[in-house]
N, C-alpha and C positions, 0 to 999 in steps of 0.2 A: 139577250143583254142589250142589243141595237133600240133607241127606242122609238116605235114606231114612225113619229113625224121624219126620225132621221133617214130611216133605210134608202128611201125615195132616192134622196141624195146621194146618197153611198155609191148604190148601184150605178146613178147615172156615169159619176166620178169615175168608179169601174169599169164601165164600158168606155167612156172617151181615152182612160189608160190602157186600155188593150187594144182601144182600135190605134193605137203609136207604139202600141211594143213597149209597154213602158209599163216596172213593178212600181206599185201605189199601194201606200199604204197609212189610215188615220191612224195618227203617233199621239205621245204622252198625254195631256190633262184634258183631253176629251178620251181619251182610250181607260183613263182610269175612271173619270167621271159615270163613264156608263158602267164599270164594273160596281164602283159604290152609288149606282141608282143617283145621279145628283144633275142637275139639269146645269144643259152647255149650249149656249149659243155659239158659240166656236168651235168650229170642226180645224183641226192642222193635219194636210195632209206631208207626207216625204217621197216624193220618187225618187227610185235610180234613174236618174235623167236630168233634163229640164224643166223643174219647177214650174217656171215662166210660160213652159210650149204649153204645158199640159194645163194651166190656169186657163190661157187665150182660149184654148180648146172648149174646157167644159164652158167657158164665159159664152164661147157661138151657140151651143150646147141649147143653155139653156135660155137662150132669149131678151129679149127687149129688157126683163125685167132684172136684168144680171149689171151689175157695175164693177168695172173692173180695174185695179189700179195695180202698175208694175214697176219694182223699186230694183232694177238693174245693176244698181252698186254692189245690193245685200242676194241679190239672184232669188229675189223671193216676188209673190204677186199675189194679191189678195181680190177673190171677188166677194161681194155684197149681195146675197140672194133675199129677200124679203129681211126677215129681224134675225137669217142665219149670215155667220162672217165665215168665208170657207179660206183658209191660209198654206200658201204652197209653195215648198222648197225641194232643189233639189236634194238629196243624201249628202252628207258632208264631214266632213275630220276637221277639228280646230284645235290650234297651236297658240298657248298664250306666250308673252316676255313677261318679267317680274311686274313692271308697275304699271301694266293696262290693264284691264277687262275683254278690252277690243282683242277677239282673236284673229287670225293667220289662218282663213280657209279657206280649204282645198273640197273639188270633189272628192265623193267616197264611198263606201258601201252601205248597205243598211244598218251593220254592225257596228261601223263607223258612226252613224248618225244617233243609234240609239246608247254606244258608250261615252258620249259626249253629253248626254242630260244628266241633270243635277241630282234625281233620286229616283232610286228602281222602280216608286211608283207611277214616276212620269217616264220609263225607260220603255214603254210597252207599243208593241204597233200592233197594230189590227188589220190582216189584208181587204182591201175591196175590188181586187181583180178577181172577174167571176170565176174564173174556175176553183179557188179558196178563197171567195168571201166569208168575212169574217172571222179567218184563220189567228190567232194570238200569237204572236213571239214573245217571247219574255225571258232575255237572256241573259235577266240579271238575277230573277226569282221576287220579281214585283207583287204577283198574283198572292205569292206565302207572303209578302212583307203586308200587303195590304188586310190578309185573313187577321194577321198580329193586331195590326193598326201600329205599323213602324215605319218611320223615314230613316232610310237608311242612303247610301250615295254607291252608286254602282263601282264606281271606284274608289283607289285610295283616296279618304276625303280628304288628304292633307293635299292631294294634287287639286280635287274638284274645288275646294274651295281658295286656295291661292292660285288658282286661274280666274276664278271669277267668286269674288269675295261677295255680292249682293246674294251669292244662293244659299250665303248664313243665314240671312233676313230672311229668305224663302223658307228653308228652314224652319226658323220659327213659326212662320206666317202660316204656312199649312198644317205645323203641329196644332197653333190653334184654329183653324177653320175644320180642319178634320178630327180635334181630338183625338188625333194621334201622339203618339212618344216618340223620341227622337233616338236613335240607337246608340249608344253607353260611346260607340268609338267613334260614331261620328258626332255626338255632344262634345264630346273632349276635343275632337279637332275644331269645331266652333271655338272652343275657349282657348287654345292654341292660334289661331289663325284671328283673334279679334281685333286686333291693330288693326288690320289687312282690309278692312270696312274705310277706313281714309281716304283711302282710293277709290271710291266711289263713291257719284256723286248724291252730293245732300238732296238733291229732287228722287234720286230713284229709292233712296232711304224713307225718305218720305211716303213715298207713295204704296211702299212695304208695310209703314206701318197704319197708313188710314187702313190698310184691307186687314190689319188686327185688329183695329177700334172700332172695325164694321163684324166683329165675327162674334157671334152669340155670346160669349163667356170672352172678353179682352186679356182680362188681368193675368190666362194663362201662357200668352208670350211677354207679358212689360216680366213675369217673374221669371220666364227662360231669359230673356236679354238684361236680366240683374244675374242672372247665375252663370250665364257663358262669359260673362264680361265686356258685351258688346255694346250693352247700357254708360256705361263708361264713355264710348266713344260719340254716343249719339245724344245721349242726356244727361249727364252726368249729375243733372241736379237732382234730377229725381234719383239717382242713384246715393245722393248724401242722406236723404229721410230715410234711407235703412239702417242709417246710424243710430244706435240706442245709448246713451250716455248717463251714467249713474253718481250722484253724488250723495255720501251720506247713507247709503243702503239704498236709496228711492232713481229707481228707473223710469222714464216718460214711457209712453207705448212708443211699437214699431209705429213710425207715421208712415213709413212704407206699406207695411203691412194695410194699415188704417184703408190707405190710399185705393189700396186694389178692392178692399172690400167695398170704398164709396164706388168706385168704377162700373163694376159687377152688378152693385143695385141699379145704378141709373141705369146699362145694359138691360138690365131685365125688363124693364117700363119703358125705354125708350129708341128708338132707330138712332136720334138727333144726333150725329157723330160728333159736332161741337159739343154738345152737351157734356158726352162724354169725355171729349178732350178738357170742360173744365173740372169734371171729377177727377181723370189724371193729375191737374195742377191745383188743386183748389187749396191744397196744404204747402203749396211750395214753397210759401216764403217762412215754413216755418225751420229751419236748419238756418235761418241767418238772425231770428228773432228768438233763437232757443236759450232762456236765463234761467240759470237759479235764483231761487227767492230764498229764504232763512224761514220766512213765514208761508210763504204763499206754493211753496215745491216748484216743480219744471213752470216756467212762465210761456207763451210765445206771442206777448204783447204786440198789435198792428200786425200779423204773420197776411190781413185777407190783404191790407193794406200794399205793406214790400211785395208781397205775392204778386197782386195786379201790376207790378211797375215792371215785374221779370217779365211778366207773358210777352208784351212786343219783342224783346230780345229775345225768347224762347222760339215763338215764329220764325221770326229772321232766320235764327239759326238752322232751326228744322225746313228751311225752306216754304213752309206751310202759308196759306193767304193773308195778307197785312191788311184784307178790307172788314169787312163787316164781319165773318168769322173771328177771326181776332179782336175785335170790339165787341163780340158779344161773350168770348171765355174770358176778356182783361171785367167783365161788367160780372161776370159768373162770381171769380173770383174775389174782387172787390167787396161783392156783396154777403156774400156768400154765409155770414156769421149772422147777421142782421136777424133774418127770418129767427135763428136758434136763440138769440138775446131776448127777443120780444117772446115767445114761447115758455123763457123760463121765469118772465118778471110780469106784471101785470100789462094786460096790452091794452095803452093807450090810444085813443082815435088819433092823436097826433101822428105817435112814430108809424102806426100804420098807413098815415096820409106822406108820408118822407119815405116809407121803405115804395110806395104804389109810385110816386112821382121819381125816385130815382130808381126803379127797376123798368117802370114800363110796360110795354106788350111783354117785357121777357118775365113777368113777375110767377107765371104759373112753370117756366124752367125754375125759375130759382127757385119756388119753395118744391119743385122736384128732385134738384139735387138735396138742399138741403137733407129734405126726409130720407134719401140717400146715405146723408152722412151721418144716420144715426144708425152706428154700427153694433150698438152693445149687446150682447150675451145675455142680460139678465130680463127676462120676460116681462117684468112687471113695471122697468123704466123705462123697455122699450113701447111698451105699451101708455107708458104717462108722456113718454113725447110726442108720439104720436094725438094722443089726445090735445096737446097742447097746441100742437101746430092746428088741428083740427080748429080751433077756435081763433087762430090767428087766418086760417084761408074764409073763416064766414065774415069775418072784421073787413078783411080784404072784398069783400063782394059788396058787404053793405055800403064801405061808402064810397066803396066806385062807383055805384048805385047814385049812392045819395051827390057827390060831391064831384064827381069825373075828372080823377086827380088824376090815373094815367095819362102820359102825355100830354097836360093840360101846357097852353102857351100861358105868359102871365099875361091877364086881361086888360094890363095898363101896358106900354111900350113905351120905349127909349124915343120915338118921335112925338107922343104924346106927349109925353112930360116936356120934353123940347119946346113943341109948339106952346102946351098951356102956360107953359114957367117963362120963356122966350129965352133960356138958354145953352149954351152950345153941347157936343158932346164932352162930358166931364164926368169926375167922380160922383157928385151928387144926383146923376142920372141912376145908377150902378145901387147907390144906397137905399132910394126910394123903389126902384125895382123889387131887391131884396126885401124893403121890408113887406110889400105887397104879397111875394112871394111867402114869405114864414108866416104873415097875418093867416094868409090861405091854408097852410100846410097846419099849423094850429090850430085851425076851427075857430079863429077870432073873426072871421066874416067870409063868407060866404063865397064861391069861385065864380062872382059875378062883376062885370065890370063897372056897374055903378055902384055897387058896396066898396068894391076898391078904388074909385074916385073918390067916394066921399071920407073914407078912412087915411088914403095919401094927404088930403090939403092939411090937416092941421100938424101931421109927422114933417110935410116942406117944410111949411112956415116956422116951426123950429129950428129949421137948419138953415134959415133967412130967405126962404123963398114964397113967393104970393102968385096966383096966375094974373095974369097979363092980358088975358082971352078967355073968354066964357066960351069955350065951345062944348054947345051942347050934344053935336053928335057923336063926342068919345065916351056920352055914357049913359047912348039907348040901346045897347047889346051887348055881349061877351060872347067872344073868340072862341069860348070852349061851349057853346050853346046849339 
């Protein structure tokens, strides 16, 4: 079961715990990991003892190449062996109050240390004292829980999870990393105990659910945390698109439902966890945009629109990064319709030069979620959108090709026009800018900067302006050349 690179380790571990009289033994999610074959850079050990003695120990142990760091408050030490992280504590009992996490702990027994984890499959020790190396305890009945492929909680979960409310989130988190089910009575005590997530904090919420949005198949915890109720306390928006609302006999689809299937796709084709986070949000603005029409059925006019203006507040909220992650799910979602519009109408070199300049280097995510979001059932229009889009990504190659509209800068400038015009900055800066820009983005001339000098002077002079300076060196190159 031990897997070869590890033994090395173990043993040595084992022997510096024997040479102190000291029982050791490798606990929970490395002890399980090797039981379901799944590779662990973290080894956590437990002694009856000193944690800390028996770290220092193996750290002399093992030499030069050992780093060692000792966290005296938590009675814990961690060394650093090559790209292995070996983590050591003494045995422990913990005592929670109502409205911490932070428990109240004492030394303890081994029994002690392993009726204090969150679920039987992480309740397991493993000895590496040689005289039963390797030996299993399992005194919760982990070994049967994991044959099942069940999380179940060693104890009453009404105790283990109002002592420490984040190990709902675990919960889920390892139902989908492992594809496991969650047990009928410890589900119901998640949905029971969902308030009880308030109390901790929105960073460690977070960081529960990036390692969902990183698990092969996501959408099967965003639909446990709609079904225990704890969606509610951490998203709630997404929890209003499960709303289905009927007028007239005529239902919109679940956009909930919708949602996990765009998820799911982009999951399949892609790592990019933003990505993915903007398929969680891509529909979110549509529960504040949802109209009936008389003629036209469910409406959700501007939903990519509102949607983009929630995401900064959605981050804030989630705690998640306000830098360039979040400018590229507010850019996901924004855009997001664009690619489907041109797909179903005839596509003009125009809008394809407007959707290249305002997507960017991100233009091959977008039209990844997009083909994402075409969730339909019926084989033969999923197969016509697909073709469609097909013919919107060769548009897109060609005149990036031709035209080199991603990220192009405008090949005239605001100091340009300044100096040629000799006036200050103003609105009339602003207008001639633009129209250089839409001349370009239309195919009215060329993304070169003497075509759009020569195209600006007669557009100024309309709006009363003449240059003042011949200068000839703003238009023997282009910036985007």
């Amino acid at each position: 079961m031990i897997p070869e690179k590890d033994e090395k380790i173990l043993r040595l571990v084992g022997r510096v715990a024997d040479s102190l009289g000291l029982e050791c033994h490798a606990v929970g999610g490395y002890v399980r990991d090797c039981v379901l074959k799944r590779a662990s850079k973290d080894i956590d050990f437990v002694t009856v003892g000193s944690g800390i003695e028996l770290a220092q120990a193996v750290a002399r142990e093992l030499g030069a190449g050992a780093h060692i760091a000792v966290f005296r408050n938590f009675g814990t030490a961690q060394v650093k062996w090559h790209d292995t992280e070996l983590e050591f504590v003494g045995a422990r009992r913990e005592s929670y109050s109502h409205d911490s996490r932070k428990p109240i702990v004492e030394d303890g027994t081994l029994d002690d240390d392993l009726s204090r984890r969150d679920f039987t499959v992480n309740a397991l020790a493993m000895s590496v004292n040689q005289h039963d190396f390797g030996r299993i305890t399992d005194k919760f009945g982990g070994l049967g829980d994991m044959e099942r492929r069940i999380l179940r909680t060693p104890l009453d979960p009404d105790v283990t999870f109002s002592d420490d409310p984040l190990r709902m989130m675990r919960a889920i988190r390892f139902a989908t990393q492992l594809r496991f089910s969650i047990n009928a009575a410890t589900f119901a005590s998640i949905t029971k105990n969902a308030a009880r997530i308030e109390i901790i904090s929105r960073e460690r919420v977070a960081d529960e659910l990036m390692k969902i949005m990183r698990a092969p198949k996501p959408s099967i915890g965003w639909r446990m945390l709609l079904e225990c109720g704890l969606l509610h306390y951490i998203l709630p928006e997404l929890e209003q698109m499960e709303v289905v609302d009927h007028v007239r006999g005529r239902a919109h689809k679940n956009n909930f439902d919708h949602t996990l299937k765009v998820l799911d796709n982009v999951a399949e084709v892609s790592d990019n966890v933003w990505l993915r986070w903007s398929a969680l949000l891509h529909d979110i603005g549509k529960p504040q945009t949802k109209r009936w029409d008389d003629k036209l059925g469910w409406t959700f006019h501007n939903h990519s629109f509102v949607g983009s203006k929630m995401v900064p507040r959605l981050f804030r909220s989630l705690r998640l990064p306000m830098g360039e992650p979040m400018k590229f799910v507010q850019k996901m979602v924004d855009l997001h319709m664009r690619p489907i519009i041109l797909s179903e109408e005839i596509v003009t070199d125009s809008a394809v030069r407007r959707l290249l300049f305002d997507a960017g280097n991100d233009v091959e995510s977008l039209m990844t979620l997009c083909e994402a979001d075409i969730t339909t059932g019926r084989p033969e229009k999923l197969r016509s959108c697909l073709d469609n889009f097909a013919i919107v990504r060769q548009k897109l190659i060609e005149l990036e090709d031709k035209d080199r509209i991603r990220n192009f800068q405008p090949p005239i400038t605001g100091d340009d026009i300044m100096t040629v015009f000799g006036i200050p900055p103003s609105q009339p800066i602003k207008i001639l800018k633009e129209t250089v820009k839409n001349a370009i983005l239309d195919g009215v001339i060329p993304n070169e900067r003497q075509a759009a000098f020569q195209f600006l002077l007669p557009v100024a002079e309309s709006i009363g302006l003449k240059p003042i300076k011949p200068l000839p060196d703003i238009c023997t190159s282009s910036p985007n050349e």
